[in-house]
C-alpha positions in Angstrom: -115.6 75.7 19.0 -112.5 78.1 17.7 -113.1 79.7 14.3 -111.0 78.0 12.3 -112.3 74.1 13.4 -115.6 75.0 12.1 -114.4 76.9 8.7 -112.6 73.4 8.3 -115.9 70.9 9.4 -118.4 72.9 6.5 -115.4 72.9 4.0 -115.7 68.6 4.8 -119.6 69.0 4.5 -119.5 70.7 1.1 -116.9 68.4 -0.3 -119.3 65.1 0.2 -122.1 66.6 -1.2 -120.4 67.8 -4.5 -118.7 64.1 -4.6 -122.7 63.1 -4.4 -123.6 65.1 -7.0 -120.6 64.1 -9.3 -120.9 60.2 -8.8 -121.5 58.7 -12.3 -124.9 57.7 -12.9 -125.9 54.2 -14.5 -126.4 54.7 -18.0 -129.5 53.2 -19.8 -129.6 49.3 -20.9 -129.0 50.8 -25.2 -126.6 53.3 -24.2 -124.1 50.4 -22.5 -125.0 48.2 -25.2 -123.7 51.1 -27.9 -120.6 51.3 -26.0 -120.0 47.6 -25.6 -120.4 47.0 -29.9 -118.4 50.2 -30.4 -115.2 49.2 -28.2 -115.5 45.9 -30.1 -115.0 47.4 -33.6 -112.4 49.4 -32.2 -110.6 46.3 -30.9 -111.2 44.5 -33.8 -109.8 47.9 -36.4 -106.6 47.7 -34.1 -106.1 43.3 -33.5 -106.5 43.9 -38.1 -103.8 46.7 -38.1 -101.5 44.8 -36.0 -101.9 41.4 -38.2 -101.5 43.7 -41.2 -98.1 45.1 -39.9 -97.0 41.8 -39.2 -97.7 40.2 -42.5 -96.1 43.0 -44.6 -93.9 41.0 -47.2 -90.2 41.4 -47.1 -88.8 42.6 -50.7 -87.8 39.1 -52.1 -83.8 38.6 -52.9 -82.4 38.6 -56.4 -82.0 34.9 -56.6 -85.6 34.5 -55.1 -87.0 36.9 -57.5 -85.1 35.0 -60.5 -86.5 31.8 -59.5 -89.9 33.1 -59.2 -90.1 34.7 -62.7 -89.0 31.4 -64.7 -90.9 29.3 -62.3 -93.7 31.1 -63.8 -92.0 30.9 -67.6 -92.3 27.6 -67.7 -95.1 26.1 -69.0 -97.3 23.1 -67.5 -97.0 20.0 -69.1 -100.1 18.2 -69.3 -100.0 14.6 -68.6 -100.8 12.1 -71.6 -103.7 10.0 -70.8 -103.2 6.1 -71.7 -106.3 4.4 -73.3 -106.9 1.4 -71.7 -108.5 -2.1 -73.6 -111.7 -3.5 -72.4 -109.6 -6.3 -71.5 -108.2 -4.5 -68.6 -105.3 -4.4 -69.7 -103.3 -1.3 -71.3 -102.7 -0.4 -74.6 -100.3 2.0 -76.5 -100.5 3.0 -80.1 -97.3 1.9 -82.0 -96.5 3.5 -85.3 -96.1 1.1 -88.6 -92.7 1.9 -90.6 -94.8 2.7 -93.2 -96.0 5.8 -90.9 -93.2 6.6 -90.3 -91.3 6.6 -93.7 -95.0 8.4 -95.2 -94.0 11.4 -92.2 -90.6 11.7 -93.5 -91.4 12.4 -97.1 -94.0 14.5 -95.7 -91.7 16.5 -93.9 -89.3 16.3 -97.3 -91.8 17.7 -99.2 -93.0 20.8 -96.7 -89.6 21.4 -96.7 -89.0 21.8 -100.4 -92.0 23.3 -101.2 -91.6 26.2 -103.8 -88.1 25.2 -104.2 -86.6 24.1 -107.4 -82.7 22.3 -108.0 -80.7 23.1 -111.2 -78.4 20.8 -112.1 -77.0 18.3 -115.2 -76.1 14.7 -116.3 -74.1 13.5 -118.9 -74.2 9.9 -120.0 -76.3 7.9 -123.1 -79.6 8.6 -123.6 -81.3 6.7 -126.3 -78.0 4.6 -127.5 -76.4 8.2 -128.2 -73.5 10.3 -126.3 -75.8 13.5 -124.7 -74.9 15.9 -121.9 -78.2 17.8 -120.3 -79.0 21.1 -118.1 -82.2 20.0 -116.0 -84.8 22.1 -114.1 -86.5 19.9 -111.2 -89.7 21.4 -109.9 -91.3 19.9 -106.6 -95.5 19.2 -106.8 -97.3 19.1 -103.4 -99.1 15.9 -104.5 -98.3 12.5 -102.9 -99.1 9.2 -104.6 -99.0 6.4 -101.5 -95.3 7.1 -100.1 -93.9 8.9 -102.9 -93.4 12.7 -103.5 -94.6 14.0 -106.8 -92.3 16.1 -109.4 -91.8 17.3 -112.9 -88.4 18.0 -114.9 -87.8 19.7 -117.9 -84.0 19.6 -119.4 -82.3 19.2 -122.5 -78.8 19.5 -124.1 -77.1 18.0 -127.0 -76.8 14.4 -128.5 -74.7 12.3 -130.8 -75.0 9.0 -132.6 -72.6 6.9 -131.7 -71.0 7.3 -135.8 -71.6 10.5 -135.6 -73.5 11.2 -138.9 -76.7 12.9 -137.1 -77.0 15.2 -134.1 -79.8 15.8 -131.8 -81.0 19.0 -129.6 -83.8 17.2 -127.3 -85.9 19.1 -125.0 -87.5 16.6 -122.3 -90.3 16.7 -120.5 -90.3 14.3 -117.2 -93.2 13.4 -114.5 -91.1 11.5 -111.7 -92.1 9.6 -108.4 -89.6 9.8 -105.5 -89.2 7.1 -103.1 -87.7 7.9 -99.5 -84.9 5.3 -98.0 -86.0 2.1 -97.0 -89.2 2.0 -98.9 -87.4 -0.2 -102.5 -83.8 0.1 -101.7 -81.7 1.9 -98.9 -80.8 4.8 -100.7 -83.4 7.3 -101.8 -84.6 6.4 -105.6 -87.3 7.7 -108.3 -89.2 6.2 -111.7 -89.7 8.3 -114.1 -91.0 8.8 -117.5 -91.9 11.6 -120.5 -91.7 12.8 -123.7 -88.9 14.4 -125.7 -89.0 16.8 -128.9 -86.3 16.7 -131.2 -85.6 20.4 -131.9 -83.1 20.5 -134.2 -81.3 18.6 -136.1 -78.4 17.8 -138.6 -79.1 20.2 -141.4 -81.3 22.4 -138.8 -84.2 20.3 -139.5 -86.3 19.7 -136.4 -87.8 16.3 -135.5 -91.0 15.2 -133.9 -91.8 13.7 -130.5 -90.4 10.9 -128.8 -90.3 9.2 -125.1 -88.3 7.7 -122.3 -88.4 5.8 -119.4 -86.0 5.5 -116.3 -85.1 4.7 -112.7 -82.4 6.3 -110.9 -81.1 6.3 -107.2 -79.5 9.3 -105.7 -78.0 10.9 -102.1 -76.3 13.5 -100.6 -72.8 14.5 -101.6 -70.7 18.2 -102.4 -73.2 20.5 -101.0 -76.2 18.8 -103.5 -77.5 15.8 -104.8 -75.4 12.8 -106.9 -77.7 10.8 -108.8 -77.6 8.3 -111.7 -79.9 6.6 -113.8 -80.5 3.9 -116.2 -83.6 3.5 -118.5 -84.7 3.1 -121.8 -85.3 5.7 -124.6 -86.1 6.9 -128.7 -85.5 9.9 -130.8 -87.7 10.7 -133.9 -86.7 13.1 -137.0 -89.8 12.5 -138.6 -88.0 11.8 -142.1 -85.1 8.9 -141.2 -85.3 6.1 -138.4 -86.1 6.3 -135.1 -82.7 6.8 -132.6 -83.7 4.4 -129.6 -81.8 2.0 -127.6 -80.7 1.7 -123.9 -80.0 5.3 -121.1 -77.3 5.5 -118.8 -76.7 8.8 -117.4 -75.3 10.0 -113.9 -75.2 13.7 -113.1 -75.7 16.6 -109.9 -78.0 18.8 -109.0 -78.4 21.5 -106.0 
C-alpha cells in the first residue's frame, strides 16, 4: 500500500475509538430523575412569567378611573327586612298622627333649644289699657304633645278712667300645642302670677294672677300671636283691678 493510504486508514481507526470513548454514558436512575423535576420547575418559572406578562393591567382611562372612585364612594344600602304575621300574611308598621304630630314638636323643640324670642303685645289685660316687653324662654320638658315654656314680661297699665296706674311684672308657665292637635294653627294655655310694682303715688301693690289662651303663626320674619284670657291686679290697700284680657302682639 502507498504511504499516504495507510496515514489516512489509522487516522479512520483513531477517530472511532475516540467517538467510543466520547459516547454519553447512561446516567443513574436518581440522577435522570433530578433532571426530569428540575426542567419541570424551570418550565413551570417560565409558563408563570409568561402569564404574568400577559395579565399586566393597562393604566385605567380618566373616565374609568372616575367611575371607579365614586362607585366606591357610595355607600351600600342595606335592605329593610319586612316582618311578616303569623298569619302568613305581611305586615308594615304605620305611624298614628299622633306620632307624628309628637315628632314634630320634638323636632320644634331640638330646634329651639337654648334659644329665647323677645318680643311685645299690647291690648287689655285685666279690664285695663297695658302694652308689655316679654322674654319667652324654651324648657326641654314635654307634657303629652305639648312643648314646655316660661315667660316673664311686663309694661305699663291704665284703668279704663284713668285714676290709677299699674307697673305689672308677670310671670307665665305656658303649654304649646303644634297644628292639628286643638285647632289648625299652632296655639298655647297659659297661666301665672303678676306683681304690682308700682303704683299711683309710687306705692307698690301685691300679687295677682292670670290666665289665657292664644293662637299664633309665622309672619314678618317672627311670630304674630294674640290672646284672650282672664285676669286681676292687687294694690294691697284699694280693690282688686280684674276683669276680661285681650291682647295681640310679636315676637322674634
Amino acid at each position: 500500500m502507498p504511504a499516504q493510504a495507510a496515514v489516512s486508514v489509522k487516522k479512520e481507526a483513531l477517530s472511532k475509538k475516540t467517538t467510543k470513548k466520547v459516547a454519553s454514558k447512561p446516567l443513574p436512575k436518581k440522577k435522570a430523575k433530578a433532571v426530569k423535576v428540575k426542567d419541570k420547575k424551570a418550565i413551570k418559572s417560565s409558563a408563570k412569567k409568561t402569564t404574568a406578562k400577559k395579565t399586566v393591567n393597562k393604566p385605567l382611562s380618566k373616565k374609568a378611573a372616575a367611575a371607579a372612585k365614586a362607585a366606591k364612594g357610595k355607600k351600600k344600602i342595606k335592605p329593610i327586612k319586612s316582618r311578616r304575621s303569623t298569619g302568613g300574611a305581611w305586615s308594615f308598621d304605620t305611624m298614628s298622627e299622633e306620632a307624628v304630630v309628637s315628632d314634630e314638636a320634638l323636632a320644634k323643640a331640638a330646634e329651639r333649644k337654648g334659644r329665647f324670642e323677645i318680643g311685645g303685645r299690647a291690648g287689655l289685660f285685666a279690664s285695663t289699657t297695658g302694652i308689655f316687653g316679654e322674654v319667652r324662654f324654651p324648657l326641654l320638658r314635654m307634657v303629652g304633645l305639648a312643648t314646655t315654656s316660661v315667660r316673664l314680661s311686663g309694661g305699663f297699665a291704665q284703668e279704663e278712667e284713668g285714676f290709677r296706674r299699674y307697673v305689672p311684672v308677670c310671670l307665665d308657665g305656658m303649654l304649646n300645642f303644634p297644628a292639628g292637635y286643638i285647632t289648625g294653627v299652632e296655639n298655647y294655655l297659659g297661666g301665672g302670677v303678676n306683681y304690682v310694682a308700682l303704683t299711683s303715688g309710687r306705692v307698690p301693690g301685691a300679687f295677682g294672677g292670670q290666665v289665657f289662651y292664644g293662637v299664633e303663626g309665622s309672619g314678618f320674619g317672627g311670630k304674630l300671636f294674640g290672646e284672650v284670657g282672664y285676669g286681676f291686679m292687687r294694690t294691697g290697700f284699694s280693690a282688686a283691678q280684674k276683669g276680661l284680657s285681650l291682647m295681640v302682639g310679636y315676637r322674634k
